[in-house]
N, C-alpha and C positions, 0 to 999 in steps of 0.2 A: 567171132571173137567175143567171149564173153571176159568182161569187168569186173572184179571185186572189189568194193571200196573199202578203206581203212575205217578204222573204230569211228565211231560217231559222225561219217561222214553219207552224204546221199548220192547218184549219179550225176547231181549237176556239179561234182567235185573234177570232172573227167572232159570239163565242157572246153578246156583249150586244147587238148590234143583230138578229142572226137572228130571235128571237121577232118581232118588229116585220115585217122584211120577207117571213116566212113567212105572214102574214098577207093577202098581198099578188100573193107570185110564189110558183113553185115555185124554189128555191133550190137550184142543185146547188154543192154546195163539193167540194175534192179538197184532196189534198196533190201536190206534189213529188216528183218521183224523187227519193230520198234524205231527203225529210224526213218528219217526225212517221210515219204509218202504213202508209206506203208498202211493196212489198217493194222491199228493197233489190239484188237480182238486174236489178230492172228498170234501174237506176242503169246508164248506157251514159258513161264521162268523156269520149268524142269528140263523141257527143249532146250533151252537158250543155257543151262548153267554152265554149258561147256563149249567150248570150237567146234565141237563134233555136230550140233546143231545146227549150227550155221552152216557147215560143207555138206550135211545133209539138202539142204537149200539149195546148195549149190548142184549138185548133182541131180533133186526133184526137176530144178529149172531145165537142164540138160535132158533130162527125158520125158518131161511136159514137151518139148521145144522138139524132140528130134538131133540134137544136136550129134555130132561124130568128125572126130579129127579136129575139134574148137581148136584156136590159142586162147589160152586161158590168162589172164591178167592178174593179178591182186597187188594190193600197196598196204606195206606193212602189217597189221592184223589179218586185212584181208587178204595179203600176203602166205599167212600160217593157214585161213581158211581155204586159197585158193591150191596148197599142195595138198591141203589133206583132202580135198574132195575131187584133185588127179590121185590120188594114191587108192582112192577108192572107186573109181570109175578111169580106168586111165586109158578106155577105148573109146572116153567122150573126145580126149584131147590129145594132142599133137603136138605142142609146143608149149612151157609155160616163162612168164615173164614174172620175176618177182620185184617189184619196185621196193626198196628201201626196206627192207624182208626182216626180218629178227624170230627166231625159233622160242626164245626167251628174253625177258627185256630185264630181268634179274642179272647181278652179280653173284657167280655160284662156286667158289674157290679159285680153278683156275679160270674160268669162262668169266668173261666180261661182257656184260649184256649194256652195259649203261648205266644203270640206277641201280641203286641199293634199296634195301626192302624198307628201310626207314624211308626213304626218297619217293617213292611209290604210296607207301602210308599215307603218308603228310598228302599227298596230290588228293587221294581217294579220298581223305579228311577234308579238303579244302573242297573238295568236289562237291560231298553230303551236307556243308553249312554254307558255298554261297555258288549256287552251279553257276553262274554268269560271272564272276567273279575269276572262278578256275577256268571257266572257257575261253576267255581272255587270256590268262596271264597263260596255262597252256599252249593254245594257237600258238601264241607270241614265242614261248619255248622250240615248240618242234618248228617253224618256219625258220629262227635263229636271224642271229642279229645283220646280216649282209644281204638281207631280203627286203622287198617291200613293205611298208607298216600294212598295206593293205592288204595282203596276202594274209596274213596274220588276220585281221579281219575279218576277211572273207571263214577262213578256216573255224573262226568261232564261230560266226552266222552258223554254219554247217553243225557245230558242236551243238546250238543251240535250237537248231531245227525241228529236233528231235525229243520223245517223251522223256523229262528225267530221271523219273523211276526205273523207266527202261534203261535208260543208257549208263545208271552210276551200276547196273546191277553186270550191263555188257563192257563198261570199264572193267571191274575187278577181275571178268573172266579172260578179258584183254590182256590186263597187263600183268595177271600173273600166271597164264596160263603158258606149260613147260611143251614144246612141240618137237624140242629136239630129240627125240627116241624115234621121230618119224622121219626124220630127214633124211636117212640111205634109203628110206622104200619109196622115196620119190625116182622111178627111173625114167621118164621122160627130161628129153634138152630141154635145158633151164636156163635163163638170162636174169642172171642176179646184177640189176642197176642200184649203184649204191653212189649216194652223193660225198664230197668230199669231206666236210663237215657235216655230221648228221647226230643229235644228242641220242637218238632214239635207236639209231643201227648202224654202232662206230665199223672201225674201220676193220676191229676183231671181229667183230659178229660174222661180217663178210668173207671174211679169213675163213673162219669158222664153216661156213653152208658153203663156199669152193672148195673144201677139203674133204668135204662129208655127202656133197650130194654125186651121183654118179656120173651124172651128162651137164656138168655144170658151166656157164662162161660167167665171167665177172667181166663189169665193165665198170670203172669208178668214173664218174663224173664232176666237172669242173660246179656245177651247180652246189650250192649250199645246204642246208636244211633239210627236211624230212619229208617234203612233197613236191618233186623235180617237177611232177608233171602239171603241175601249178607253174612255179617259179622257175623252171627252164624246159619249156613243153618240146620245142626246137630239138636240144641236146637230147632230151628222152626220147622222141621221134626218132633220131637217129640210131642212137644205140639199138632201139627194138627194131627198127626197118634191117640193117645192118643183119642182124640173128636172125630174123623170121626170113630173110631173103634165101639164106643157107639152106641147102637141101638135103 
């Protein structure tokens, strides 16, 4: 089972449901060029200016590793990385899970991502004049208000964990990068968990990748916010035992 972690986040993001799934698979988790423990030498910005970079990562780690027949994980960004790099290797994996998944986090006529482009602006502004500042009030946004304050917390620790430079430059490709022209050529079974309240990947987005991906399940969840497997690891546990149990 490999992990993909959400934008600005490290593998110690995965640490309440791990116990559970180590019990089960062998679990490889990584970081990010640029983020949490990475070396930062590795960090290439022409690499990195797109998602494509990243799923390339994805897929080096898969055949550095040997890997074949993985479940493949991701959460939100890492989400978009983790289809593109089955869409591109799709004999490494077997099953994918998209936690809290969005293809686009834009409002685009009829499609409803969440944020508006002024909305996104202003975060990536507030991001380049006070990054601690945004990584607070952010966390605080996507955990949402029926959460722990410390979850919240925690989640900007992670934001902050990592190089600034790097990460305001893996924001912008994050949150404006368009992944939906890819979503029918994902044809591996998919488990789209989507929380019930989520700013980041409403209730359409979800709509949206169960209508569009081919082998897809939706399961909405009673959990809040944008990181279940934070804030309801139990309920996320289930949902993916539930699918991955399926033969």
């Amino acid at each position: 089972m490999l992990l993909c972690n959400g934008f600005g986040c490290n593998q110690q993001i995965w640490q309440y449901i791990l116990p559970q799934l180590a019990t089960q698979y062998q679990v490889v988790l990584f970081d990010y060029a640029g983020m949490g423990g990475s070396d930062p030498a590795s960090y290439d910005p022409q690499r990195y200016a797109s998602l494509a970079g990243y799923a390339q990562d994805v897929v080096d780690i898969c055949q550095a590793l040997n890997l074949q027949e993985a479940v493949l994980i991701g959460h939100s960004t890492g989400a978009s990385i983790a289809m593109r790099a089955a869409i591109n290797a799709p004999t490494c994996f077997t099953k994918v899970v998209l936690l809290a998944a969005s293809p686009y986090f834009l409002n685009d006529g009829d499609y409803y991502g969440g944020f508006s482009r002024e909305d996104l602006e202003s975060l990536l502004s507030l991001m380049e004049a006070d990054f601690d500042t945004w990584a607070s009030m952010f966390a605080g946004v996507l955990m949402g208000p029926r959460n722990e304050v410390s979850f919240g917390q925690e989640l900007a620790l992670n934001f902050c964990s990592s190089d600034p430079t790097m990460s305001k430059q893996f924001a912008r490709v994050a949150f404006l990068d368009d992944s939906r022209p890819l979503v029918p050529q994902l044809q591996l079974p998919t488990l789209l968990v989507q929380c019930s309240q989520d700013v980041a990947a409403p209730a359409e987005v979800g709509a949206y990748l169960l209508e569009r991906l081919p082998q897809a399940t939706l399961v909405t969840l009673a959990a809040t916010g944008h990181c279940p497997h934070m804030s309801s690891p139990l309920e996320t546990l289930e949902a993916m035992e539930n699918f991955l149990r399926v033969e």
